[in-house]
C-alpha positions in Angstrom: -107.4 -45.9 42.9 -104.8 -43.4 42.5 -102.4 -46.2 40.9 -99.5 -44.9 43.0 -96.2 -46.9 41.9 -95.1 -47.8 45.6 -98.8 -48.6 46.5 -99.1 -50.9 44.0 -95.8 -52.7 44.7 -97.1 -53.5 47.8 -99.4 -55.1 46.6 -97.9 -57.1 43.6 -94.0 -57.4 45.4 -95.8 -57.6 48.8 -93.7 -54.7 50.1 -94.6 -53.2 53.6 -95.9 -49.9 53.4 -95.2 -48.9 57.1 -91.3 -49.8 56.7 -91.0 -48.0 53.4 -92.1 -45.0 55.1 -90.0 -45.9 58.2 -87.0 -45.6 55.9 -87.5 -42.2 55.1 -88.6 -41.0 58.4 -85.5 -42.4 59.6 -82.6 -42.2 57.4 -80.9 -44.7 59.8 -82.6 -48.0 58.7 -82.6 -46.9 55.0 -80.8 -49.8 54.3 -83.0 -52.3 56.1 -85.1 -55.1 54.7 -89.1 -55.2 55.8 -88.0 -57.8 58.2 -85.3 -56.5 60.1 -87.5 -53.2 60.3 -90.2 -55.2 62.0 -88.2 -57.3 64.1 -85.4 -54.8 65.6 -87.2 -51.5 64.8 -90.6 -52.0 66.1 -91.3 -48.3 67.3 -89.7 -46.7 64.3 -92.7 -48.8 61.9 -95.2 -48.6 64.6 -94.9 -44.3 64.7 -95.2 -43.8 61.3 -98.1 -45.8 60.8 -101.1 -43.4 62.3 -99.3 -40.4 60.5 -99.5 -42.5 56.8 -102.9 -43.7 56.8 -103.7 -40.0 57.8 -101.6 -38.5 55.2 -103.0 -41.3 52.1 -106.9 -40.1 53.4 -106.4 -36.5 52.8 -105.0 -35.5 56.2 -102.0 -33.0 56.6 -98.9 -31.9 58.9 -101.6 -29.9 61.5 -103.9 -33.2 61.4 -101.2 -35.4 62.4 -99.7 -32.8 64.6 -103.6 -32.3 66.6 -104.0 -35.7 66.6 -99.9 -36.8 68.4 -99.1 -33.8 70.0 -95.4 -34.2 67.8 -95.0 -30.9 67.1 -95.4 -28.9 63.8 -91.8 -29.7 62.8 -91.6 -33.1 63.2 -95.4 -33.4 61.3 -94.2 -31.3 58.3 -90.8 -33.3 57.8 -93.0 -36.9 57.7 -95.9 -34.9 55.0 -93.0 -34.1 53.5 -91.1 -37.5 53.1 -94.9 -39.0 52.9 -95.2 -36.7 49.5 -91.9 -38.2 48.3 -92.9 -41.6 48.8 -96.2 -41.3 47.4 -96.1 -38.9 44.3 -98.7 -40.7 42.4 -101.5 -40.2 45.4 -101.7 -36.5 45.3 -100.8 -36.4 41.1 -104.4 -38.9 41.3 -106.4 -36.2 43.8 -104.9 -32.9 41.5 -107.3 -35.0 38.5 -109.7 -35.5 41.0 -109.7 -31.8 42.4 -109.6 -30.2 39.4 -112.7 -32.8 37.1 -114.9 -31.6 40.6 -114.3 -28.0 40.8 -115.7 -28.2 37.2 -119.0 -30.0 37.9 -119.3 -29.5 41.9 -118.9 -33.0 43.1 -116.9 -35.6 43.8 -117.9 -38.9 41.4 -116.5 -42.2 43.1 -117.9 -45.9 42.3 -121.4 -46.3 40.8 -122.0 -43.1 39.9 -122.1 -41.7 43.6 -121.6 -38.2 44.1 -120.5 -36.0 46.8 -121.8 -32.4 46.5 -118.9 -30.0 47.6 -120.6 -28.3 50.5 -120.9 -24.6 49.8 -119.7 -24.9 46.1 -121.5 -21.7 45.3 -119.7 -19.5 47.5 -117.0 -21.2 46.6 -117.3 -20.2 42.7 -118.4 -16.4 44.0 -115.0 -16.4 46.0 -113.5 -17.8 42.4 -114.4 -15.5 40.8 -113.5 -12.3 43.4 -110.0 -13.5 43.3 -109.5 -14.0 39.9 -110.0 -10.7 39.4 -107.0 -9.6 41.2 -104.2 -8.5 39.0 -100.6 -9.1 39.2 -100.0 -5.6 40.5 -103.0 -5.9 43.1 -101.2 -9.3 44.4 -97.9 -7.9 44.6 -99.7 -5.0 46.7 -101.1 -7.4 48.5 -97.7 -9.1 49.0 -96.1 -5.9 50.3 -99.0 -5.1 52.6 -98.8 -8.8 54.5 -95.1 -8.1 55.3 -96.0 -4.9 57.1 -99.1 -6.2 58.6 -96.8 -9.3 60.1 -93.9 -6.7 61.4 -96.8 -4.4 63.1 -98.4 -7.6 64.3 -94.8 -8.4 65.9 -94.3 -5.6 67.5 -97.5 -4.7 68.8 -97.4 -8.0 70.7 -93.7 -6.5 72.1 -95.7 -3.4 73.2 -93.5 -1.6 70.5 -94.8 0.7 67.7 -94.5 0.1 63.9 -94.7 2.7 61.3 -96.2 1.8 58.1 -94.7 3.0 55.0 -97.4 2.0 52.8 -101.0 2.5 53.9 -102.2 1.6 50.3 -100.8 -1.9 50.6 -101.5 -2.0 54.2 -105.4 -1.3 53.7 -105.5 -3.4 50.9 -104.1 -6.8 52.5 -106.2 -6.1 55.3 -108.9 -5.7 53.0 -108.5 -8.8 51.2 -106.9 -10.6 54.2 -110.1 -12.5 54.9 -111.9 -13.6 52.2 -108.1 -14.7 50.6 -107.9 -16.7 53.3 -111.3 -18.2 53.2 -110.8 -19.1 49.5 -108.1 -21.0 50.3 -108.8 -22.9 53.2 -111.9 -23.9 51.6 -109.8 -25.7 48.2 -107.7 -27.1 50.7 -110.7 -29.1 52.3 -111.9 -29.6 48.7 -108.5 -31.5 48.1 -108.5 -32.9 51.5 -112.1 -34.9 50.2 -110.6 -35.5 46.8 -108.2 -38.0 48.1 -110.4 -39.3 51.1 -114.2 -39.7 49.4 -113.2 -42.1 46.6 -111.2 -44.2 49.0 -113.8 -44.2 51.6 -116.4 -44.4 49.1 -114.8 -47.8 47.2 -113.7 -49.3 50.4 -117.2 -48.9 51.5 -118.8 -50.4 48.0 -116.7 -53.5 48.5 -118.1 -54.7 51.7 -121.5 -53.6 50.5 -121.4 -55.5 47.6 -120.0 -58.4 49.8 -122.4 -58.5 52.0 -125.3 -58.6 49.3 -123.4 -61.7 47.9 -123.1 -63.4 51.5 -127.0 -62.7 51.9 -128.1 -63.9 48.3 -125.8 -67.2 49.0 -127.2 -67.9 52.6 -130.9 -67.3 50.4 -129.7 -69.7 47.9 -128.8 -72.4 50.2 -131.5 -72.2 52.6 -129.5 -71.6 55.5 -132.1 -68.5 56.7 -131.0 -68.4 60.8 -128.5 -71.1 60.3 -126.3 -68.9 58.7 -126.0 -65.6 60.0 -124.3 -62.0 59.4 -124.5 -60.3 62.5 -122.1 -57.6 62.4 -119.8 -55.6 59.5 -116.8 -53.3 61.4 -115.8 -51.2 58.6 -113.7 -53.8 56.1 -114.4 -56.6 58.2 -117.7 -58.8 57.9 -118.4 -60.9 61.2 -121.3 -64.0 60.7 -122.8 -66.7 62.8 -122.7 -70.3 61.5 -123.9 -73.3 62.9 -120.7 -76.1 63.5 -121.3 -78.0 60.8 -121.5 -75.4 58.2 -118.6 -73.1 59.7 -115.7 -74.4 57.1 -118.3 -73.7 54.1 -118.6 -70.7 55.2 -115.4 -69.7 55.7 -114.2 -70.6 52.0 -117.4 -68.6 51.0 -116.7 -65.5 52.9 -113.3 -65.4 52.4 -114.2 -65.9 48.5 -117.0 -63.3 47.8 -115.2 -60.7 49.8 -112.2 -61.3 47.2 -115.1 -61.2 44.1 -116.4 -58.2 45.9 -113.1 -56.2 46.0 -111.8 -57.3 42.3 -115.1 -55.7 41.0 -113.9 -52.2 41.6 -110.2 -52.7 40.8 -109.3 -50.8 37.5 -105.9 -52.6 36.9 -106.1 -56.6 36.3 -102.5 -56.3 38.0 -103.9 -55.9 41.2 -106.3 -58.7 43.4 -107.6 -58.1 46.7 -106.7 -60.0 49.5 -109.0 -61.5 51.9 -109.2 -64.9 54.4 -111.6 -65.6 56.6 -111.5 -67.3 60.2 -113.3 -69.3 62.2 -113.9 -68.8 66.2 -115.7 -69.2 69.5 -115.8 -65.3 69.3 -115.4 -62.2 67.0 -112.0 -61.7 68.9 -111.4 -65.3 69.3 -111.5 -65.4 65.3 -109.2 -62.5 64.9 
């Protein structure tokens, strides 16, 4: 959705993701083709992956960081390169951010909406803040560099004299409910770039499965002809022998239909096959 440049060559140029991330992570293969990535440098594509599809569903540098144990550092440096590769993604949830602090939701496919949770705090907190002044913010400014040095030292068993107590009471006035303001626009953006993702992702196979259903209907293949599980973007059926390769150009089919319908560009198509087996795994 966010028509992202390098997202949408991997779609149209067939480019890997994962190794074009891998290149910036790791300056070393920079000059390696998708292939040679995959084939020599395995462990270089397969570490970046968790971190990118947490970074492209709102996720930060502490979210990859809770969720590898890789350290802070090393967590910032691959937001960081993930930002540079992907410009387009967070230019898409700034629009998105900023259209649903307006109204108070999130609008994704069909009209659905996701109320930001306490959105009326968050506009009384708006407002508090906005009425700061430059000369209160630089006061605030001065007294969160004393409040850091007494923090220090107090944690050295050493005293700190403030020199400015105005400043000082004031950031620890405002400390807290700046903070809270903050934190909660962060998990605004954070649902900003992960709701209409989810959200169309989710409408695809919907809309998929309604297909599959009104075709088995159609074709009076009740119980011959059955959908019997849907794992997030994957749709599982049971078919009787005879009727498995029908089936498999038919789901492979609507799926495609199903994901087309919520594309905005004609550039891109989704991609979808379907697989026949003795088993859900077997089929995989």
């Amino acid at each position: 959705r966010s028509q992202d440049p390098i997202m949408v060559a991997s779609v149209v140029e067939g480019l890997d993701l994962h190794c074009a991330f891998a290149r910036l992570a790791f300056p070393e293969i920079e000059q390696l083709d998708d292939e040679t990535i995959k084939k020599e440098h395995k462990s270089k594509r397969d570490f970046v992956k968790s971190p990118r599809f947490a970074f492209s569903y709102g996720g930060g540098a502490f979210t990859v960081n809770a969720a590898s144990g890789m350290g802070m550092e090393k967590a910032q440096y691959l937001e960081d390169k993930f930002k540079e590769l992907h410009p387009g993604v967070y230019e898409w949830g700034d629009k998105v951010l900023a259209e649903a602090l307006k109204v108070g939701y999130i609008e994704s496919v069909d009209g659905w909406r996701l109320k930001l949770p306490f959105y009326d705090e968050y506009l009384a907190s708006k407002r508090r803040i906005e009425s700061l002044t430059k000369e209160n913010w630089a006061m605030y400014r001065v007294g969160k560099e004393q409040y850091k040095a007494k923090k220090e030292l107090d944690e050295e068993g050493k005293r700190y004299k403030i020199h400015d107590r105005e400043a000082y009471d004031f950031y620890c006035d405002w400390k807290k409910p700046v903070s809270r303001h903050f934190k909660r626009l962060g998990e605004y953006r954070r649902l900003c770039l992960n709701n209409p993702i989810q959200t169309t992702g989710a409408h695809q196979t919907k809309r998929a499965l309604v297909n599959i259903f009104q075709h088995i209907v159609d074709r009076g293949h009740l119980w011959v002809a059955r959908i019997v599980l849907s794992p997030y973007d994957e749709i599982g059926m049971e078919v009787r022998a005879d009727l498995a390769e029908e089936y498999k150009e038919v789901l492979g089919r609507i799926m495609r239909e199903a994901g087309d319908h919520y594309l905005y560009s004609g550039i891109l198509k989704i991609k979808a096959d379907a697989k026949i087996g003795d088993s859900w795994y077997s089929a995989k």
